[in-house]
C-alpha positions, 0 to 999 in steps of 0.5 A: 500500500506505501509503495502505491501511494508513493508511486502516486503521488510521484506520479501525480507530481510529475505530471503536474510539473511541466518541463522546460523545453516545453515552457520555451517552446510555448513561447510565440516566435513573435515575442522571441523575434521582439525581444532579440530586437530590444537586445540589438537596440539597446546594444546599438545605444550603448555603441552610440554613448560611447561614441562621442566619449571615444571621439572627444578622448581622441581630439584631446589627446591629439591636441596634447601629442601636438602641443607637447611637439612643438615645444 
């Protein structure tokens, strides 16, 4: 009788239990094209930050490369 009602309750709990593959799965391709665009866009923004920082770096340092050469 333990042995039946633990196979059942085991039983019962795996069923109840979805798996994970199938939580991916059942998620529409819509929402998984949407967010990797989300990802890409928010990439693109942190290039673009970055950007002007890089350019502003590089001017100053220019100017002090040239200012210490004539000297």
């Amino acid at each position: 009788m333990r042995l039946f009602l633990a196979s059942l309750i085991l039983a019962l709990g795996l069923s109840a239990a979805t798996p994970v593959v199938a939580q991916e799965q059942a998620v529409n391709p819509e929402v998984r094209k949407a967010d990797a665009q989300l990802e890409k866009a928010k990439r693109r923004e942190r290039l673009l930050l970055l950007f002007p920082a890089g350019a502003l770096g590089l001017t100053i340092a220019l100017i002090v490369i040239t200012r210490r050469r004539k000297k």
